[in-house]
C-alpha positions in Angstrom: 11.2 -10.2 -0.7 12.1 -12.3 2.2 15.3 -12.6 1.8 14.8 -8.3 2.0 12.6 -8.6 5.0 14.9 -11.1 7.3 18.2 -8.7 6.8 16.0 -5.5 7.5 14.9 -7.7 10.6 18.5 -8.9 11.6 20.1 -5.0 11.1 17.2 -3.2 12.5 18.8 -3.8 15.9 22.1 -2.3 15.4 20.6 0.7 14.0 18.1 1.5 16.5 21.2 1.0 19.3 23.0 4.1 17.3 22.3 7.3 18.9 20.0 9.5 17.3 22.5 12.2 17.0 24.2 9.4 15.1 21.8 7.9 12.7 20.3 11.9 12.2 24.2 12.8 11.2 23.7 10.1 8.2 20.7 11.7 7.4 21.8 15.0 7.2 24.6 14.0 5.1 22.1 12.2 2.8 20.3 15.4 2.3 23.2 17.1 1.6 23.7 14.5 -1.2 20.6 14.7 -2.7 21.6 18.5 -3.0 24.4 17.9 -4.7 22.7 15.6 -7.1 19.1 17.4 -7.9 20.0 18.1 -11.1 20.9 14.4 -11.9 18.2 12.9 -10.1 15.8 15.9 -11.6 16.5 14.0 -14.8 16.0 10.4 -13.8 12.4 11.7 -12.5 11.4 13.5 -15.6 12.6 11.0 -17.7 10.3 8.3 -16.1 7.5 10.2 -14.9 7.3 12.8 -17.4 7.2 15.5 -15.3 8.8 18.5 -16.4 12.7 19.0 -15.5 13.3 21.9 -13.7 9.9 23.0 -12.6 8.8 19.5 -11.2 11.7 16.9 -11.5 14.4 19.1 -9.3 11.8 20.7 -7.2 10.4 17.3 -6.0 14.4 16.5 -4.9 14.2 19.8 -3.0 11.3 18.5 -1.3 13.5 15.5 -0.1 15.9 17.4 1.4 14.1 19.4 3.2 11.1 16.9 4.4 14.8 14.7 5.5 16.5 17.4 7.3 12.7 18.3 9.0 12.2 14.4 10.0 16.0 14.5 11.7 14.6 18.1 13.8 11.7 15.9 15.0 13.6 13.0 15.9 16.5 15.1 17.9 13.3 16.8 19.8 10.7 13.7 20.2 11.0 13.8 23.9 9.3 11.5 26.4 6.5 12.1 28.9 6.4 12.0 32.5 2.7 11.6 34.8 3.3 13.6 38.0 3.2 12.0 41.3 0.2 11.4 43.1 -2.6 11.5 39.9 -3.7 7.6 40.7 -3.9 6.1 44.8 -1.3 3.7 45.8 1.2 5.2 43.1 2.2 8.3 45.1 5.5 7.7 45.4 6.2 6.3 41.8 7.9 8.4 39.2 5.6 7.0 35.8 7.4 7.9 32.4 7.1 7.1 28.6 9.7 6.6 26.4 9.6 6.5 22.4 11.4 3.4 20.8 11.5 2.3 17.3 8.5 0.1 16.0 11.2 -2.3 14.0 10.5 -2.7 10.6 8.7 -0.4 8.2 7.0 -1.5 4.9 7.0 1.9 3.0 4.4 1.0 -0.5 5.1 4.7 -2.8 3.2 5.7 -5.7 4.3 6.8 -9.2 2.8 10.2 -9.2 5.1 11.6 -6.6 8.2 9.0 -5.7 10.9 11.1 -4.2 8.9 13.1 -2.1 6.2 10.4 -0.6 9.8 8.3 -0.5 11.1 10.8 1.6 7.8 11.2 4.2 7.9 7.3 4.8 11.7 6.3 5.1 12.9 9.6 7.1 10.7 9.5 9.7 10.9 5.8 10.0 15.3 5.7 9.6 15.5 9.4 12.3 13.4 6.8 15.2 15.5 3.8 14.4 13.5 1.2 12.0 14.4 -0.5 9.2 12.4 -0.3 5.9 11.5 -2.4 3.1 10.6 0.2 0.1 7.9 -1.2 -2.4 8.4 1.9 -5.6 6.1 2.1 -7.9 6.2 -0.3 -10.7 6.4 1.8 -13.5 9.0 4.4 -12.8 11.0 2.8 -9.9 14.6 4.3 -10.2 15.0 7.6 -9.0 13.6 5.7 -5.9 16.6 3.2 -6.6 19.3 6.0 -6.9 18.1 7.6 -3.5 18.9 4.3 -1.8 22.6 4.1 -3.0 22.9 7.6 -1.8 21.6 6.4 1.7 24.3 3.6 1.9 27.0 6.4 0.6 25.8 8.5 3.5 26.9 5.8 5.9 23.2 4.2 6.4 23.5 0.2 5.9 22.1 -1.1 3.2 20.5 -3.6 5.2 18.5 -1.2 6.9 17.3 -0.2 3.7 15.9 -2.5 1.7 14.4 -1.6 -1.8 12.4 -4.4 -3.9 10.9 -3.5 -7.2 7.9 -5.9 -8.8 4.0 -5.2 -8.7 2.2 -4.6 -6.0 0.3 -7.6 -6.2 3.3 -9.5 -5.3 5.8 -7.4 -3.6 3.1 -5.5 -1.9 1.0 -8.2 -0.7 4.3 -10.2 0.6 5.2 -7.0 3.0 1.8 -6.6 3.6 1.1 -10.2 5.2 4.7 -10.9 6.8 4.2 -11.0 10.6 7.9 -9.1 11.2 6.6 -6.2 9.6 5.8 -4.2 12.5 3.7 -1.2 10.4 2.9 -0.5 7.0 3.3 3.0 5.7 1.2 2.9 2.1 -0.1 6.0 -0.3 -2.3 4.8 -2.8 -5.7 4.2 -4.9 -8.7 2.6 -3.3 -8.6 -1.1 -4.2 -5.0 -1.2 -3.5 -5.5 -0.1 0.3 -8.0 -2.0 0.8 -6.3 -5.4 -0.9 -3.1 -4.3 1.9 -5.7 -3.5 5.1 -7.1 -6.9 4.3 -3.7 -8.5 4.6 -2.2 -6.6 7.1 -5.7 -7.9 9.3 -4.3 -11.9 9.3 -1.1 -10.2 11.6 -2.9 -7.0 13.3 -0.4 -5.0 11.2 -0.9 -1.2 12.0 -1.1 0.9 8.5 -0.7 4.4 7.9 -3.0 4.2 4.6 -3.9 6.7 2.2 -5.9 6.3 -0.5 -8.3 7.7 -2.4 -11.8 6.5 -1.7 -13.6 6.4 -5.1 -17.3 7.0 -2.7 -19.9 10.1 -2.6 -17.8 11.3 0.3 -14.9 12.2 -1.7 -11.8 12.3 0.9 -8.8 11.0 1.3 -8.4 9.3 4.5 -7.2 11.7 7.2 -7.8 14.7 4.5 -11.2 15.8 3.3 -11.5 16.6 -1.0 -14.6 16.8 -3.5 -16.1 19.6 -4.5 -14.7 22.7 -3.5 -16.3 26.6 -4.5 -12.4 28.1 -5.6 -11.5 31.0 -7.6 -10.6 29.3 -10.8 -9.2 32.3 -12.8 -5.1 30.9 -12.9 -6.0 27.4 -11.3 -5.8 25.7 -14.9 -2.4 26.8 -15.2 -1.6 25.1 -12.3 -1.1 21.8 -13.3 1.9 20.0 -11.6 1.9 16.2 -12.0 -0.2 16.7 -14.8 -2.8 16.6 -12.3 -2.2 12.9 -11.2 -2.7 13.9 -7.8 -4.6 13.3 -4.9 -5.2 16.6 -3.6 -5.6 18.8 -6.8 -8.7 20.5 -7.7 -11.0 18.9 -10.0 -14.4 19.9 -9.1 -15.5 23.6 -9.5 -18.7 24.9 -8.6 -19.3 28.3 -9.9 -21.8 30.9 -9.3 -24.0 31.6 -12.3 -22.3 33.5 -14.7 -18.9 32.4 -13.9 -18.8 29.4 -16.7 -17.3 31.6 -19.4 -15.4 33.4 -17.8 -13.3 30.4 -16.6 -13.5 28.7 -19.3 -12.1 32.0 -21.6 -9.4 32.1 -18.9 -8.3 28.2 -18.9 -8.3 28.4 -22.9 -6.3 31.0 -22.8 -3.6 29.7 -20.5 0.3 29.7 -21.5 0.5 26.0 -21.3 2.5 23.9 -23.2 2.8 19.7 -24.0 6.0 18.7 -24.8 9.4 17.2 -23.7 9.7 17.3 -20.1 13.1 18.1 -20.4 12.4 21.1 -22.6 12.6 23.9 -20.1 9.8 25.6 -21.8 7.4 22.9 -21.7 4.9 23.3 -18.4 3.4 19.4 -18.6 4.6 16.8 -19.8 3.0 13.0 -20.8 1.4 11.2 -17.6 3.0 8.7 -16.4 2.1 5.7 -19.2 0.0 5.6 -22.5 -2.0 3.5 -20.6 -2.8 6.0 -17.9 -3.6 9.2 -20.6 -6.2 6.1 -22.5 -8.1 5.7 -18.7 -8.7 9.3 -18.5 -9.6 9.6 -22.1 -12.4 7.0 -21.5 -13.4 9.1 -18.3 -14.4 11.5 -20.3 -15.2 10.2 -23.1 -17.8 8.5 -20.5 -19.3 11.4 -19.5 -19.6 13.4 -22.9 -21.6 10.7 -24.0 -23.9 11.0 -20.2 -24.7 14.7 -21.4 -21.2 16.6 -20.6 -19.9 18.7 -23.1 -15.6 19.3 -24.1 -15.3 23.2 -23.3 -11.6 23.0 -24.8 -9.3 19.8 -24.6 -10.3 16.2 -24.6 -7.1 15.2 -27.3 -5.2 12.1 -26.3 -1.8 11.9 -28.1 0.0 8.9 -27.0 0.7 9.4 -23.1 -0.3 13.0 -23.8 -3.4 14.4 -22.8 -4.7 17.9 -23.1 -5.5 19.9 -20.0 -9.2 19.7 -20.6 -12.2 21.3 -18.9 -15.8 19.9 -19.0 -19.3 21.4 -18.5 -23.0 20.9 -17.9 -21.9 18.3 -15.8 -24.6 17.4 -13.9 -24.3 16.0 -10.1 -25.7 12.1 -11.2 -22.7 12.1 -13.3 -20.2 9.2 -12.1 -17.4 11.7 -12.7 -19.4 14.5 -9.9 -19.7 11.6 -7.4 -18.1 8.4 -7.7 -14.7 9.0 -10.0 -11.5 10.4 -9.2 -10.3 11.7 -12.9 -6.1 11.6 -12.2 -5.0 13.6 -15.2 -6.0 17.4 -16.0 -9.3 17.3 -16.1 
C-alpha cells in the first residue's frame, strides 16, 4: 500500500500538467476499449459476482463507458468563476477569479455488488480533473476491477497514476484511509465500514465522499433518502438486478388494504429463474458468496420466528437464495426499522 500511494504521489504531478484535452483523449480511448471488450469483461463480472451475463454483466460495462465518456464532457466544460468588479470596497479595481485544480490523490474504496460501474463514478471523475488514484476493489470479486486498469495503461494513462491494491478493507482500507497524502477519500459502502474510514480519515482532516447505508430508523443513504416507500408492486418482483444486493432497491412495500394478495399472486407468479449466470435464460443468479445468501437467510429466518410469515420463497441453496416476499410484518420488527436485507427480499 505505500509503496502504491508514494508513486500515485510522485506521478500525480505529471498528469495533472497534461492538458485536459490530453488526459480526456486517454479516456475516451479507454471507453472505447471497454466497448470492444464488454463481452469479455461481461464474463469476468458474472463469473465473480454471479450476476447474470448479458442482462447484468455487459450492461454494467455499458454503464462504464458511458459514465467515462460523461465524466470527460464535464471535465472539458468545468469552467472557472469570476466576482465582478466593485461587489466588496477597496477591491474595485481587482479582477477576483476561481480556478479548478486537481485535489492530488484519490482513495477510491468500491463495493462488490456493483464494481465496474461505482469503479467507473470514482476513478473518471477523479483521472478527467487530474488526480491520481489508489483503487481499494472489493475483496471478494476484485478482477474485473483489475482488467479495467490494464485497459487504462493500454489507453495511454500511466500506471502510476493508477494504482490498484487488492486485500481487505481492514487493511488496505484503513492504510488509504489514514495516510496524510491522500488528499480525499471517495468510499461506497455498509455502515460500520464508513464509519471505521470517517474515523480514520478524522487523524488527517481527510475529506470523504461516503456512502453508506445507515442501518438507523431513518433509513437513507447519505445524500439519498430510502425506507419505506408506497410503490406499485405489480412487476417490481421481477425486477431484481444484483439479486437485490443494492442500496437503492425496494424492499419495503406498504400497501393499501386489499392489496396483499394481489401482490403476492403477481410475485409468485413471476417468470424468474435461478441458475447459471451465464445461461442467457437465467434472470438471477447466486449472490455474491454462500456466506452472503446464509446472512440473509438468518434475516429472515429472524423475523419468521418475531411473527412474520414466508408468502413464497425463503429456500437457501448454496449462494442461492429465492426471491422471497414476507408478510404480517409488523413495524417493531428489526427488519421494518433497523435492517437493511441485501438480497431479494
Amino acid at each position: 500500500m505505500n509503496r502504491a500511494i508514494d508513486a500515485a504521489v510522485e506521478a500525480q504531478p505529471a498528469w495533472a500538467a497534461l492538458t485536459i484535452r490530453e488526459r480526456v483523449t486517454k479516456l475516451r480511448q479507454f471507453a472505447e476499449l471497454v466497448k470492444g471488450n464488454r463481452l469479455a469483461l461481461g464474463k469476468t463480472l458474472s463469473c465473480e459476482t454471479g450476476k447474470p451475463y448479458m442482462a447484468e454483466a455487459v450492461w454494467e460495462f455499458d454503464s462504464v463507458a458511458y459514465v467515462i465518456e460523461a465524466a470527460c464532457e464535464v471535465a472539458m466544460h468545468h469552467y472557472g468563476t469570476s466576482m465582478p468588479l466593485g461587489v466588496e470596497p477597496g477591491y474595485d479595481e481587482d479582477i477576483q477569479f476561481a480556478v479548478h485544480e486537481p485535489l492530488g490523490v484519490i482513495a477510491c474504496i468500491v463495493p462488490f455488488n456493483f464494481p465496474a460501474a461505482l469503479w467507473a463514478f470514482k476513478a473518471g471523475a477523479a483521472l478527467a480533473a487530474g488526480n491520481a488514484i489508489v483503487v481499494k476493489p472489493p475483496t471478494a470479486n476484485p478482477l474485473a476491477v483489475i482488467r479495467m486498469h490494464e485497459l487504462l495503461v493500454e489507453a495511454g494513462v500511466p500506471a502510476t497514476v493508477a494504482q490498484c491494491v487488492t486485500g481487505e478493507g481492514s487493511v488496505v482500507g484503513s492504510t488509504l484511509a489514514r495516510d496524510p497524502r491522500i488528499a480525499q477519500i471517495s468510499f461506497t459502502g455498509s455502515t460500520a465500514t464508513g464509519v471505521s474510514i470517517a474515523k480514520d480519515a478524522a487523524e488527517n482532516l481527510t475529506p470523504q465522499s461516503v456512502r453508506a447505508w445507515r442501518q438507523r430508523r431513518a433509513h437513507h443513504l447519505l445524500g439519498r433518502r430510502h425506507g419505506s416507500c408506497r410503490v406499485g408492486v405489480g412487476g417490481q418482483v421481477t425486477k431484481l438486478r444484483a439479486g437485490l444486493q443494492r442500496c437503492q432497491a425496494v424492499h419495503r412495500a406498504q400497501l393499501r388494504q386489499g392489496g396483499v394478495h394481489t401482490t403476492v399472486d403477481r410475485g409468485a407468479a413471476s417468470p424468474l429463474k435461478l441458475g447459471d449466470p451465464l445461461d442467457e435464460t437465467t434472470t438471477m443468479g447466486p449472490l455474491v458468496s454462500e456466506a452472503a445468501a446464509k446472512g440473509v437467510e438468518q434475516q429472515v429466518n429472524a423475523t419468521v420466528a418475531a411473527g412474520a410469515k414466508v408468502a413464497f420463497g425463503g429456500h437457501r441453496k448454496g449462494a442461492f437464495y429465492e426471491p422471497t416476499v414476507l408478510v404480517n410484518v409488523t413495524l417493531d420488527m428489526d427488519i421494518a426499522r433497523d435492517v437493511e436485507v441485501f438480497g431479494p427480499v
